[in-house]
C-alpha positions, 0 to 999 in steps of 0.5 A: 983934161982927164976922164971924169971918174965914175962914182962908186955904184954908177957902173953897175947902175949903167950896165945893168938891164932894165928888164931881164927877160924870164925864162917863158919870153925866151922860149917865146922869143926862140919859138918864133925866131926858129917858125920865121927860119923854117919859113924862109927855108922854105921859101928858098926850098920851093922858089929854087931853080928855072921852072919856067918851061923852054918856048913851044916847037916853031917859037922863039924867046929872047932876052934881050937888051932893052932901052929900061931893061930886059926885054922878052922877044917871044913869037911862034910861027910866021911871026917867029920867022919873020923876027928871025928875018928882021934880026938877020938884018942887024948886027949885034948883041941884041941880033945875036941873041934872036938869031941864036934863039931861032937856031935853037928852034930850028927856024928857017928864015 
């Protein structure tokens, strides 16, 4: 079967705009186009990097596994020892990343 011809005029008809933009829609169009990369930018800029202080002398934070996610084991004073205590007791990532932690700190358990 061949293509089917197009008749004289229908290209251009097909291919030409409906509406073509004028010369203030752009500038619009550019204008908020360049405010929503300078806000993302800056977004960017200002979120960049861990702001999120180390754990206090005498405290421990983990990150550990957890059974839906990531899980924060965080205690300070006898609380801390006694985490350092429970996770001497195990083996594992989980451990190991605790233990770590209260090596860190310094914590005797």
């Amino acid at each position: 079967m061949l293509p089917a011809m197009p008749l004289e005029g229908h290209y251009a008809r097909q291919t030409t705009p409906l509406y073509k933009l004028t010369p203030r829609e752009i500038k619009a169009a550019l204008g908020v186009l360049i405010v929503t990369a300078v806000a993302i930018l800056a977004v960017v800029v200002l979120t960049v990097g861990d702001s999120r202080p180390g754990p206090a002398a005498g405290c421990i934070r983990a990150n550990v596994a957890g059974i839906v996610g990531a899980e924060t084991i965080a205690a300070c004073g006898e609380e801390a020892v006694a985490a350092c205590r429970k996770a001497a007791g195990f083996t594992g990532d989980r451990a190991e990343t605790v233990i770590a932690s209260c090596e860190q700190q310094g914590i005797k358990y």
